[in-house]
Structures are given as C-alpha cells and as structure tokens.
Legacy VTK file of the C-alpha trace (Angstrom):
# vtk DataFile Version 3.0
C-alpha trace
ASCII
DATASET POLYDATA
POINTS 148 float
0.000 0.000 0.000
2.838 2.261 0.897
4.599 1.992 -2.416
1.422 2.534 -4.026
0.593 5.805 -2.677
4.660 6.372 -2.876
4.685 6.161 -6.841
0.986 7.891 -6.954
2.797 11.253 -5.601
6.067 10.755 -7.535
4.022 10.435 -10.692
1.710 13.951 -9.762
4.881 15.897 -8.866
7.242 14.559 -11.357
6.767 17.793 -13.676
8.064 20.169 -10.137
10.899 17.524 -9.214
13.976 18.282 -11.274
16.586 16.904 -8.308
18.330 14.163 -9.967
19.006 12.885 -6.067
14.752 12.259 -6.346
14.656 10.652 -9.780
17.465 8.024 -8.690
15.624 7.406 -5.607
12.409 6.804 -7.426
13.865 4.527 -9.799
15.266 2.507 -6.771
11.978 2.078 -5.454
10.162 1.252 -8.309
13.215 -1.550 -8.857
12.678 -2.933 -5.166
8.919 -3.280 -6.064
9.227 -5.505 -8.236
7.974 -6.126 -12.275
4.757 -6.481 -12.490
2.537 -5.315 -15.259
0.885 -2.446 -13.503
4.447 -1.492 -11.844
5.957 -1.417 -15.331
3.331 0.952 -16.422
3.711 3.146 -13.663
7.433 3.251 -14.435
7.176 4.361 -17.953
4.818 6.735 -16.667
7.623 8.175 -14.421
9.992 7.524 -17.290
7.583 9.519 -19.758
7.616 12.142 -17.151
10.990 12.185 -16.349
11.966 12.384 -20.223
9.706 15.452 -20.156
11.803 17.213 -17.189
15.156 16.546 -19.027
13.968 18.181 -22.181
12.493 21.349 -20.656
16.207 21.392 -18.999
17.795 21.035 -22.577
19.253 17.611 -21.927
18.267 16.585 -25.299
20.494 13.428 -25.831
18.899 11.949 -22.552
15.740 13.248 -23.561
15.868 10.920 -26.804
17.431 7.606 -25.451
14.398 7.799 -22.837
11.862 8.348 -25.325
13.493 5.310 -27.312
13.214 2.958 -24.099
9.601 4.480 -23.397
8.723 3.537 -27.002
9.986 -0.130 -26.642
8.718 -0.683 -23.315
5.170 0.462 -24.830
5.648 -2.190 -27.643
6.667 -4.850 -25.478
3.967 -4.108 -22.957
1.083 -2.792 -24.855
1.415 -3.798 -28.293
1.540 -1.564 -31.405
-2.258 -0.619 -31.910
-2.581 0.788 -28.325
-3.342 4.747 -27.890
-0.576 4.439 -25.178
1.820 3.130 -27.791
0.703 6.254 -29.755
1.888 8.533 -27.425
5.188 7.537 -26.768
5.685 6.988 -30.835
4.326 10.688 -31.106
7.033 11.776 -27.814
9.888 9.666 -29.647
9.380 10.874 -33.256
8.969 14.248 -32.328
12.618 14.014 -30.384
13.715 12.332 -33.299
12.975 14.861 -35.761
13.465 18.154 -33.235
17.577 17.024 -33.283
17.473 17.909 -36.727
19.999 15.589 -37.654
19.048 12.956 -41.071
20.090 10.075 -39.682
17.123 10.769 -36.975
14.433 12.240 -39.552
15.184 9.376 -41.509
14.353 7.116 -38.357
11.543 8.893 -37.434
10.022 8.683 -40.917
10.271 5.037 -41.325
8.645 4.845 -38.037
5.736 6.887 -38.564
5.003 4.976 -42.113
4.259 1.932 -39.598
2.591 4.094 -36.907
0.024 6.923 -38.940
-1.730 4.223 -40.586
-2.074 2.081 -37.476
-3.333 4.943 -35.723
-5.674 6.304 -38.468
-7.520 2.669 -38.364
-7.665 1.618 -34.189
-8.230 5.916 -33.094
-9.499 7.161 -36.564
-8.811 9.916 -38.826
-9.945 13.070 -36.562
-8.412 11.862 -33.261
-5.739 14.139 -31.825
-2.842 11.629 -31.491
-3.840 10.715 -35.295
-3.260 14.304 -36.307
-0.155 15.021 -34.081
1.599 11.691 -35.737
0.813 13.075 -39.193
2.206 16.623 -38.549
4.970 15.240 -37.021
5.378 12.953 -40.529
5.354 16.163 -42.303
7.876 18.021 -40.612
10.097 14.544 -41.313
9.164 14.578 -45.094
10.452 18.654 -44.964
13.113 18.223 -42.942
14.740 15.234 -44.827
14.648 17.297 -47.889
16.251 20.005 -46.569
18.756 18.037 -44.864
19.831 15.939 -47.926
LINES 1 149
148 0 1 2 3 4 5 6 7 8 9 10 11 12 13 14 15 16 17 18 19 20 21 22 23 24 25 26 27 28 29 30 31 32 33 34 35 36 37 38 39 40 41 42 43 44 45 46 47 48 49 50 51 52 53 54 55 56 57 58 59 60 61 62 63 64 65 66 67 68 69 70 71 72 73 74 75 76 77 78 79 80 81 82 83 84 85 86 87 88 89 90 91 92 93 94 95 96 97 98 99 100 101 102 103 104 105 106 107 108 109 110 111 112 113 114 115 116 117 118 119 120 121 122 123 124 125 126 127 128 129 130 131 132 133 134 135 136 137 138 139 140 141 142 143 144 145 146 147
C-alpha cells in the first residue's frame, strides 16, 4: 500500500521535481517493487515524465534515449495498436525529428510509415494523437529534404 501511494505522488509531482538525487531514488523504489505489469506501467509513466523534465532542462540526448526505451517498453507491454503506444511513438518521433539531424528524420520517418496508418484505423482519422503523428510525418518529409 505504501509503495502505491509512494509512486501515486512521484508520478503527480514529477513535472516540479527536477533533483536528480529524487529521480534516482524513485527509480530505486520502483526496482525494489518488483515487475509487475501495472508497476511497469507506472514506471514508464515516471519515465515519460521524467523524459519530459530533461527536455524542458535542454538535456536533449537523454531526452531521446528515454523516449526510445519508453517507445519499446510500450511495444513490449502494450502492443503496437494501443493509444498508449501512440503517445510515446508521437514523444519519440517528435525528439527524433526536433535534433534535426538525417540520420534521426530518416528514423523517425520510417517509423511513422508503420505508426500513422495504425493509428488512423484503431483511433481514426480526426483523433488528436492521429493528427499530431501526421504533422509530425510532415515536418520529417520537410526536414529530410532540406537536410539531404
């Protein structure tokens, strides 16, 4: 119960927390509780959170690598036709094409020729994650252009 209502507040005040001394003691906990499926959400909740802190600090290369292992935890977890799975394909992607670098756009773009379709047909064509994936498509399209 403790551990519940632990990771509860960590998750609400994850966006005010930006001690690293915290997020290594959260992670610690949330090892020590073991791996069940509704602690390994919670964690890439954290995670998702805590990917979030380190890019509004401008820690972009950590930003990305813990978008990447928020992405494949949601595919291992969730599968790829989940609106969870969605979101952290929308948070990687975006990462992916913000650094701007071809390499990355090129990444990015393969990945959202698997993911836009997927999320046109399980959220449909209006939904906000649908349109967010296909903006974030065309800004890969543009940006590989300009970069090549």
């Amino acid at each position: 119960m403790i551990w519940d209502a632990l990771l509860q507040v960590a998750a609400s005040w994850s966006r005010f927390c930006r001690r690293p001394a915290y997020w290594r003691f959260l992670t610690c906990v949330m090892q020590l509780r073991g791996r069940s499926r509704r602690w390994r959400c919670t964690k890439l909740v954290v995670q998702g959170n805590l990917a979030n802190t380190y890019g509004e600090l401008g820690r972009d290369k950590k930003t990305l690598s813990m978008r990447q292992e928020l992405y494949s935890g949601r595919l291992k977890l969730d599968g790829e036709e989940q609106p969870e799975t969605f979101g952290a394909a929308l948070n990687y992607t975006s990462s992916l094409v913000e650094t701007r670098q071809l390499h990355n756009v090129e990444e990015a773009k393969t990945l959202l020729c698997k993911t836009v379709p997927a999320a046109q047909r399980v959220l449909g064509e209006d939904h906000y994650s649908t349109l967010a994936l296909k903006k974030i498509y065309a800004a890969a399209l543009g940006f590989a252009v300009l970069l090549s």
